[in-house]
C-alpha positions, 0 to 999 in steps of 0.5 A: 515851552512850546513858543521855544519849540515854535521857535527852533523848528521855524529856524530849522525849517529856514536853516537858520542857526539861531545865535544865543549869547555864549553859556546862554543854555547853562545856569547861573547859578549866583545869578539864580540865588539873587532871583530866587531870594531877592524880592521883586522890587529890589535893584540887584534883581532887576539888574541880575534879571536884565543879566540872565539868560534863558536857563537861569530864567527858567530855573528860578521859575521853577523855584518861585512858581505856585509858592507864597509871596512869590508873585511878583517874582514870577510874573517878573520872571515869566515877563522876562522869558516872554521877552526873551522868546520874542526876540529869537522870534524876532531873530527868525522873522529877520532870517526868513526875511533875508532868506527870501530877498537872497532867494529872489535875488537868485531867482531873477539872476537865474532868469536873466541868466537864461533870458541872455543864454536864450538871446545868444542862442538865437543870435547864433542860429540866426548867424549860422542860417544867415551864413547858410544862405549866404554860401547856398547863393555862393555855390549857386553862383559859382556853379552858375559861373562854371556851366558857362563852360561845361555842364559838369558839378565838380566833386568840391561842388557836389560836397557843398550841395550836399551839405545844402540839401542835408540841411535844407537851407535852400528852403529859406532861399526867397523865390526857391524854397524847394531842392527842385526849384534850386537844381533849376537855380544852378542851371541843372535838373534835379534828376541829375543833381541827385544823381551826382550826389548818389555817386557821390555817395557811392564812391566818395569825394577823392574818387571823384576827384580822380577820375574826374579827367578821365571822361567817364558818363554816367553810364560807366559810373553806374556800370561801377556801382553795379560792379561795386554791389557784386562785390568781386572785381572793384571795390572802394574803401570805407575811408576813399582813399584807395580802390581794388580792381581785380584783386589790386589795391590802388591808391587814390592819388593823382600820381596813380591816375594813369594807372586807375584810368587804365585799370578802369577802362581794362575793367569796363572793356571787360564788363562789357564783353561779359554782357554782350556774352551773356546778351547772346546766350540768352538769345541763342537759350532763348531760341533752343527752349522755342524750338524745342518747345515748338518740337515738343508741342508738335509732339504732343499734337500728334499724341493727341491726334492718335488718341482721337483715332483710336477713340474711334475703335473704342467701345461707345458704350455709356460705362466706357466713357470714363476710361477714354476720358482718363487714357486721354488724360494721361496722354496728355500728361506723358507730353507735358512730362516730356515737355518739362524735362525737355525744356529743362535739359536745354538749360545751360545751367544744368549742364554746369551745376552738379547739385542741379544734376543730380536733383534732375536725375533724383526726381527722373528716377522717382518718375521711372519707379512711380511708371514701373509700379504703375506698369507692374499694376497694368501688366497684372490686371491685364493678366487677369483676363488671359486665362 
């Protein structure tokens, strides 16, 4: 019994499905009457005992086994069932067998399979860094060609750099290995490579495209990336195609580029009358605030020198000194009181920002009201000494 149960959990361990004859788990039961009652040297039981399968063998073990001149039978019949057990052992050694040659089949094709997906993948890398090189050396060679002409990266060119930088194929490039070392290939700096490749970035492509003809320098491009940051009066579409200048969409097309460079210069004239504007208010502010600065220190020289004079008439005695120490402090600080507001007044800012005005006017009446208690202090303890 424990050979049989031996048996079946190797064949379940391996998955092997154990082929027995059909009706091999019933009893026969003619085959069992010719094993129980025939003796052992008898043909017909040797021929039903060759016959039968494992439940008849093991029925009539039951019957004859311990019994009186059965001996021979028994030890036939358990003879048998030895047989029998061997030969589905047999069947799972044969299985496992297989089981392991088909698994080391799968193994090996698995292996080769990922050894050839390997190979084909590096083959693809190292075809896809050969066509990297090769179109680094083209653009190389056809910016070369073109600064013969003029020293200008055109937007499909600045695209293709891009691209080369991004993927740091230049690194590969024997003799070069660095962006700067590249830029220098080409014929240009790296400063102005990168930044044709910032307005690439800023404008895209079909901006560039566009205006191309137009003769805008650098100057003018970052006067519109400064413009485009502010984000009021031009602006550039997520997708390229379009532009807005002073509130009016405009498509970029070459049809629409007299528009655009008009619309552009319009734009840029403007630009630049605000900024000598605003370059000469800040000069003439610039010039106020000193002068009244310079009114106000003159101011605060005088006060000075006429606490000096009359620290003359003061009493000189020892217990006096803290007082002439505190009457010049705050002289001084009622200059620097009219010097802060002074110079705060003169600011253009405050005379066109309502919420400044009335912060200013807030803290001059905490100022006037923080006096008057003082004052009203002062007028008490120097009525004290009236009577």
């Amino acid at each position: 019994m424990l050979v049989k149960k031996a048996i079946k959990f190797g064949a379940q361990a391996l998955r092997v499905e154990l082929t027995e004859p059909e009706g091999s788990m019933e009893v026969d039961q003619e085959t069992l009457g010719w094993l129980v009652n025939t003796s052992a040297g008898d043909i017909n039981f040797r021929g039903c005992l060759d016959r039968a399968n494992e439940a008849t063998i093991r029925a009539a073990l039951a019957e004859v086994e311990g019994k009186p001149d059965n001996k021979g039978r028994e030890k036939a019949l358990k003879q048998q069932l030895k047989k029998l057990l061997e030969a589905q052992a047999e069947q799972v050694q044969g299985s496992e067998a297989r089981q392991t040659r088909t698994t080391a089949m799968n193994v090996g094709e698995l292996e080769a399979d990922r050894e050839r997906d390997q190979q084909l993948q590096a083959q693809e890398e190292q075809k896809d860094r050969e066509a990297r090189i090769a179109e680094s050396y083209t653009v190389a060679g056809r910016i070369q060609a073109m600064t013969f002409v003029e020293k200008v990266l055109t937007a499909s060119t600045l695209v293709q750099l891009k691209n080369i930088k991004a993927s740091k194929t230049y690194r590969d490039l024997p003799g070069i290995g660095t962006w700067d070392k590249y830029c220098e290939f080409l014929g240009f700096s790296r400063q102005k490579v990168d930044m044709d490749l910032q307005n690439l970035a800023e404008f895209g492509e079909q901006f560039l495209l566009t205006v191309g003809n137009f003769g805008l320098g650098y100057r003018e491009l970052r006067q519109l990336r400064q413009l485009k940051y502010d984000g009021e009066s031009f602006q550039v579409s997520e997708d390229g195609k379009t532009i807005v200048i002073e509130g009016e969409a405009i498509s970029l097309s070459d049809d629409a580029a007299p528009e655009i460079e008009a619309a552009l210069e319009k734009l840029l004239e403007k630009n630049k009358t605000l900024r000598e504007r605003n370059t000469r208010l800040e000069k003439d502010l610039k010039g106020v605030v000193k002068e009244e600065t310079a009114g106000l220190q003159a101011e605060k020289k005088a006060l000075v020198e006429r606490v000096k004079v009359l620290e003359k008439y003061e009493p000189k005695e020892d217990d006096r000194e803290w007082a002439i120490n505190g009457m010049k402090n705050i002289a001084e600080a009622a200059a620097a009181l009219q010097l802060a507001i002074a110079g705060f007044l003169v600011d253009e800012h405050v005379s066109n920002d309502r919420h400044i005005q009335a912060q200013v006017d807030a803290h001059l009446r905490e100022a006037e009201m923080a006096l008057h208690d003082v004052r009203g202090r002062l007028d008490d303890t120097i009525g004290m000494y009236n009577d």
